[in-house]
OpenMM code with the backbone's topology and positions (N, CA, C; nanometers):
from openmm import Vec3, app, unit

residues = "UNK UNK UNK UNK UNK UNK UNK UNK UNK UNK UNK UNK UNK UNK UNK UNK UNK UNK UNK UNK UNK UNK UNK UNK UNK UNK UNK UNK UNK UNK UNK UNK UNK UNK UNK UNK UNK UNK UNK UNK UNK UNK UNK UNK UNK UNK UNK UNK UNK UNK UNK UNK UNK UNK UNK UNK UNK UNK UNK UNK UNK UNK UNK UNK UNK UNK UNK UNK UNK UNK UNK UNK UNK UNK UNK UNK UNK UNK UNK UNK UNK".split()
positions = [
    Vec3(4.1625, 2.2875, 2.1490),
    Vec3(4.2574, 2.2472, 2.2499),
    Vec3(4.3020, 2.3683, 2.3304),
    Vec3(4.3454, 2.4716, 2.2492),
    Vec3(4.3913, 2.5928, 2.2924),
    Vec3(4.5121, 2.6207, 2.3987),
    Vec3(4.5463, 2.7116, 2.4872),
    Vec3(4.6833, 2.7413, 2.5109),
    Vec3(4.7370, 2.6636, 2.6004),
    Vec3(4.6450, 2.5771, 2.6214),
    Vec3(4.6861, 2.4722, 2.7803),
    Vec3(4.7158, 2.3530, 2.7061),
    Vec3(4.7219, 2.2842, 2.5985),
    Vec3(4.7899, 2.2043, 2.4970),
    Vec3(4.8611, 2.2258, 2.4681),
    Vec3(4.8749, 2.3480, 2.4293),
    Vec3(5.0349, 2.3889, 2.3822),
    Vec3(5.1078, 2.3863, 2.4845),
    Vec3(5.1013, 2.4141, 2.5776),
    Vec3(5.1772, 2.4008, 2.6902),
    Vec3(5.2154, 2.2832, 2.7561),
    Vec3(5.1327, 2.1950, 2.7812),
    Vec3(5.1112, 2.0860, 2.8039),
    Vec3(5.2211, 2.0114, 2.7183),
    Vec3(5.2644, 2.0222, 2.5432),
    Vec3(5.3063, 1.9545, 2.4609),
    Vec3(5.4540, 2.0185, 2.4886),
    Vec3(5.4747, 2.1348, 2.5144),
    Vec3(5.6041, 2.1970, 2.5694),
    Vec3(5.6886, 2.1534, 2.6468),
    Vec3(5.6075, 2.1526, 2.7464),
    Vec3(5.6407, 2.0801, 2.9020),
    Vec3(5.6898, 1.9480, 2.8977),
    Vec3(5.5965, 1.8917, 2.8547),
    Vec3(5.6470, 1.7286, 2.7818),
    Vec3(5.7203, 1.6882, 2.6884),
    Vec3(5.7431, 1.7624, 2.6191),
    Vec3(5.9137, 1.7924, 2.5604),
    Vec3(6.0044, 1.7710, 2.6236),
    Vec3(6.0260, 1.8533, 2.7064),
    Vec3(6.1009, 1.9587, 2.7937),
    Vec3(6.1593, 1.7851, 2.8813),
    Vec3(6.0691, 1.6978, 2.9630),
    Vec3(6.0896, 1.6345, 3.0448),
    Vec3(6.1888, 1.5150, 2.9153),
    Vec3(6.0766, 1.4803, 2.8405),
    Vec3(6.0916, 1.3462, 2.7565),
    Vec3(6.2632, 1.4273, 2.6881),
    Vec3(6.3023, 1.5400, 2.6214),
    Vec3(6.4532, 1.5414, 2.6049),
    Vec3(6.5310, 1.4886, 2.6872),
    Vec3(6.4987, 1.5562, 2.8202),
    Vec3(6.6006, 1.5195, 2.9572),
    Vec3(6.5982, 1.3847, 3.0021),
    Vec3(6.5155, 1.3100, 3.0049),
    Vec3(6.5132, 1.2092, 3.0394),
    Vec3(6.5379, 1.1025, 2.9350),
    Vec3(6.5067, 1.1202, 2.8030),
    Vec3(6.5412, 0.9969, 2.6706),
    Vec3(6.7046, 1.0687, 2.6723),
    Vec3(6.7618, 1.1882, 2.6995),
    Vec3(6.8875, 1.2248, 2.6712),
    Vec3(6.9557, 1.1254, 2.7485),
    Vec3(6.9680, 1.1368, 2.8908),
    Vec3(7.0137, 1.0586, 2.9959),
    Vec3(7.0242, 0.8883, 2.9817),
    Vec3(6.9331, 0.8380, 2.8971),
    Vec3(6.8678, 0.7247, 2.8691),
    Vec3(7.0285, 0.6668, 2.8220),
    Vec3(6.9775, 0.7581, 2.6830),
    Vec3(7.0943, 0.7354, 2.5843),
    Vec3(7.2560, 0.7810, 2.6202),
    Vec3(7.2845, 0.8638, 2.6970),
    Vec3(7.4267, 0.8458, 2.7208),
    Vec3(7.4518, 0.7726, 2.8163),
    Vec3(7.3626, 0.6668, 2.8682),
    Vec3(7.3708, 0.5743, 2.9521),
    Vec3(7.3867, 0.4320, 2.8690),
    Vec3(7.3834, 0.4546, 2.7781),
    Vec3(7.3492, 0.3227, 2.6697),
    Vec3(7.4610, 0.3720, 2.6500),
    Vec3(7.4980, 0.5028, 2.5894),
    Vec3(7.6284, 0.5260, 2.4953),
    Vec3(7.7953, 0.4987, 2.5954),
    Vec3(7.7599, 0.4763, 2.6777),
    Vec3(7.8637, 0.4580, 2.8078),
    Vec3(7.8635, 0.3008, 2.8360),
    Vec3(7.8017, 0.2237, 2.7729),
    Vec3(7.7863, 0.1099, 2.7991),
    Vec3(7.7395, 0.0729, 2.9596),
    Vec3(7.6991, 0.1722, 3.0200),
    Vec3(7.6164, 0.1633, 3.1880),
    Vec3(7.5971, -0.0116, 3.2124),
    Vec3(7.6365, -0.0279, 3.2869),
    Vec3(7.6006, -0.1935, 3.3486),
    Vec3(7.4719, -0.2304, 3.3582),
    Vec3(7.4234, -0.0996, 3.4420),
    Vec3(7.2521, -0.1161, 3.4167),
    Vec3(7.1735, -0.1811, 3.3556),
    Vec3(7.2233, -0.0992, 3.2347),
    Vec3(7.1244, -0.0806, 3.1187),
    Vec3(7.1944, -0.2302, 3.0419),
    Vec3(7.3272, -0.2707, 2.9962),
    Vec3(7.3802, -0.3302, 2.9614),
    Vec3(7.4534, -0.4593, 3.0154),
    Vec3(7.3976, -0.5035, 3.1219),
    Vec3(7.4884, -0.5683, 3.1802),
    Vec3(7.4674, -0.6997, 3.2262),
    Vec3(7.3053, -0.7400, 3.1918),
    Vec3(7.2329, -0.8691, 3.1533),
    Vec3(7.2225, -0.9112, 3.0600),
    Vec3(7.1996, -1.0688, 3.0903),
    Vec3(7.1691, -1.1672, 2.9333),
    Vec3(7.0865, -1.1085, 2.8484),
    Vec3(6.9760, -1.0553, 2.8965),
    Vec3(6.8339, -0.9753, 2.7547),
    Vec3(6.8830, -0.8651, 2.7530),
    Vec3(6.9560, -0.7715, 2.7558),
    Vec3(6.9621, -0.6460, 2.7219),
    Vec3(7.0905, -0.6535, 2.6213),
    Vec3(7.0711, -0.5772, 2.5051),
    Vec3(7.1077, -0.5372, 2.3979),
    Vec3(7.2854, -0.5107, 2.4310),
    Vec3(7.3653, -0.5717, 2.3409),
    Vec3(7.4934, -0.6317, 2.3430),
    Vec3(7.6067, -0.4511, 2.3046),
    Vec3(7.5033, -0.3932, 2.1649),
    Vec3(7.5517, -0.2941, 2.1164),
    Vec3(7.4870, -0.1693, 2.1629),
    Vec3(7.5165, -0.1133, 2.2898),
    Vec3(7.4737, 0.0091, 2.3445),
    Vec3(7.4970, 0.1147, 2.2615),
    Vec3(7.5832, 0.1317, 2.1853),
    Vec3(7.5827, 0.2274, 2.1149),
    Vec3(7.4991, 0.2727, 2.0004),
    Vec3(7.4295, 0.1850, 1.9559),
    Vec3(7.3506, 0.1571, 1.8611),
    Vec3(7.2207, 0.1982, 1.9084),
    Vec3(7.1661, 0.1119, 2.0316),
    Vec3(7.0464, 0.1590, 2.0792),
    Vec3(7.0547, 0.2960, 2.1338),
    Vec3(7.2148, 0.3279, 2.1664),
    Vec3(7.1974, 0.4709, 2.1616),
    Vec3(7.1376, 0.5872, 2.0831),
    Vec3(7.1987, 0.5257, 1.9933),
    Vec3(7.1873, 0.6254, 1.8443),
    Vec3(7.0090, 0.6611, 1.7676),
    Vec3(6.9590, 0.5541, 1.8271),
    Vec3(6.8403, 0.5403, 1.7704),
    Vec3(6.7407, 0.6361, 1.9221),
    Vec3(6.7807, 0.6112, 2.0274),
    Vec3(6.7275, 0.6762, 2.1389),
    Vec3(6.7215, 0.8388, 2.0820),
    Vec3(6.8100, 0.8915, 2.0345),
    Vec3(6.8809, 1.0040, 2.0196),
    Vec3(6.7992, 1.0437, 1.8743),
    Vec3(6.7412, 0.9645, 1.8229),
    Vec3(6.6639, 1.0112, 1.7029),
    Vec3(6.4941, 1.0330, 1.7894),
    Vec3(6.4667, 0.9750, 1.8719),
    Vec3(6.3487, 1.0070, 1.9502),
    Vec3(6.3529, 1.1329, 2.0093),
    Vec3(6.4975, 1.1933, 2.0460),
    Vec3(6.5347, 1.3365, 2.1159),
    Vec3(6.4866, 1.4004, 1.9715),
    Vec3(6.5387, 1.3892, 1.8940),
    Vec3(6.5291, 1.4712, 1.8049),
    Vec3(6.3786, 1.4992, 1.7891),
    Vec3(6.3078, 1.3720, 1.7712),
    Vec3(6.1407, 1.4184, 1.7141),
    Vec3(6.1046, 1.4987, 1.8337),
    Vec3(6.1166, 1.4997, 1.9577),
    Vec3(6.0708, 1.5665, 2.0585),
    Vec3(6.1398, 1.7200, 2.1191),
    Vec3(6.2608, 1.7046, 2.0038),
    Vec3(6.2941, 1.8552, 2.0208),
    Vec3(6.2359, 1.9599, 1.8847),
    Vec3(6.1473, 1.8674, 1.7763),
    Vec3(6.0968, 1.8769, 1.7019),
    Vec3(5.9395, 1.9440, 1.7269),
    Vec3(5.8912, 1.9074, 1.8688),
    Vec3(5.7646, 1.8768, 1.9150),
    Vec3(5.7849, 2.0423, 1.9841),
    Vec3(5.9203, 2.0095, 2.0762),
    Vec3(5.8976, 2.1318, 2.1270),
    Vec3(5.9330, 2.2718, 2.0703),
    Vec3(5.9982, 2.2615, 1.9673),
    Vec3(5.9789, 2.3941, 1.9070),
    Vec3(5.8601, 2.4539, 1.8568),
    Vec3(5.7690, 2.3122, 1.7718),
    Vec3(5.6615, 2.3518, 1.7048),
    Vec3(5.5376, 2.3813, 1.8051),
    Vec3(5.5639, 2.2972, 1.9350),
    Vec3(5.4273, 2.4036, 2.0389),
    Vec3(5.5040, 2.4666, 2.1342),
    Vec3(5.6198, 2.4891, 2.1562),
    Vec3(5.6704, 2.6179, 2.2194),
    Vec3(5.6348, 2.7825, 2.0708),
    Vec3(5.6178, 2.7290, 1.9443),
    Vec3(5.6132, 2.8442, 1.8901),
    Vec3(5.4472, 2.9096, 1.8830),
    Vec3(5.3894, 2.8134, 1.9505),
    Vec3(5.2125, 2.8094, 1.9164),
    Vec3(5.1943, 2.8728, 2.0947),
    Vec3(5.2870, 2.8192, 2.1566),
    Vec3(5.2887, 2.9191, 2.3083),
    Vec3(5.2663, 3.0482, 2.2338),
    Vec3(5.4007, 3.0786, 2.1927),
    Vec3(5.4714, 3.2350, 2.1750),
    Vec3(5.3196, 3.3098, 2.1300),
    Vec3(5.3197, 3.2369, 1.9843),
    Vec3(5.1988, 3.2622, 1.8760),
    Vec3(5.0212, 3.3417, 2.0203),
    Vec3(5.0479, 3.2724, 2.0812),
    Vec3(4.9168, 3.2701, 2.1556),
    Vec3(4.9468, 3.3782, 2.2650),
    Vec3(5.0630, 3.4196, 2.2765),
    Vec3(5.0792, 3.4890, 2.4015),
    Vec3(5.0916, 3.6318, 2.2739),
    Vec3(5.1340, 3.6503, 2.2252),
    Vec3(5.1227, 3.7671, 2.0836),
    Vec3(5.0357, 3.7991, 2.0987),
    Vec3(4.9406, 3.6907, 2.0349),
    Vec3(4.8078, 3.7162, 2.0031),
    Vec3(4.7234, 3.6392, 2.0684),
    Vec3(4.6584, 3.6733, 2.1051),
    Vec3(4.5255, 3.5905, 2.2536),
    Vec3(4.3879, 3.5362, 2.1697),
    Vec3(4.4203, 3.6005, 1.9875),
    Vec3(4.2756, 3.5668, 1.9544),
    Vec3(4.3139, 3.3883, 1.8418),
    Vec3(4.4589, 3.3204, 1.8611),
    Vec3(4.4719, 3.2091, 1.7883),
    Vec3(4.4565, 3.1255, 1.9010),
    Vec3(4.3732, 3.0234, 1.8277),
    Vec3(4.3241, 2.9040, 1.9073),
    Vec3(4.4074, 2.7579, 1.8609),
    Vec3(4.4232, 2.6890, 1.9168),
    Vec3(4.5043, 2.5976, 1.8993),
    Vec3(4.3285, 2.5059, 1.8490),
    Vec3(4.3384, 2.4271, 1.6891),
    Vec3(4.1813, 2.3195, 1.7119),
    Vec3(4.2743, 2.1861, 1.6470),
] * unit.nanometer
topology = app.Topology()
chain = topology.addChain("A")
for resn in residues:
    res = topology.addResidue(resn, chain)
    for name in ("N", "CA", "C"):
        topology.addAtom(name, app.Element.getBySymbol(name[0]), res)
């Protein structure tokens, strides 16, 4: 895969925090939006909470290939396979 995956998986971190973050304090605010029709979910706070566990795996994501960046910029001879 090598250093353009890792990067790639960084980057996409980077967006998917900011944007599942926003998600969820939009749920956690009870937003009309998001909350304010017959099919959409009654307990925003809840679907908050669970949004906010998806931040987590993806701030999970980006440490572990932001550290395979670092790793590769150190050293030029580790390959991401």
């Amino acid at each position: 895969m090598g250093p353009l995956g890792a990067w790639f998986c960084t980057i996409l971190s980077v967006f998917a925090i900011v944007i599942l973050s926003f998600i969820a304090l939009m749920f956690y605010k009870d937003h009309e939006e998001f909350t304010g029709s017959i099919n959409d979910p009654e307990d925003g706070k809840a679907v908050a909470a669970t949004i906010m566990w998806a931040v987590v795996v993806y701030a999970v994501f980006f440490v572990f290939c932001g550290s395979q960046v670092l790793i590769h910029r150190r050293n030029s001879r580790v390959v991401l396979q």
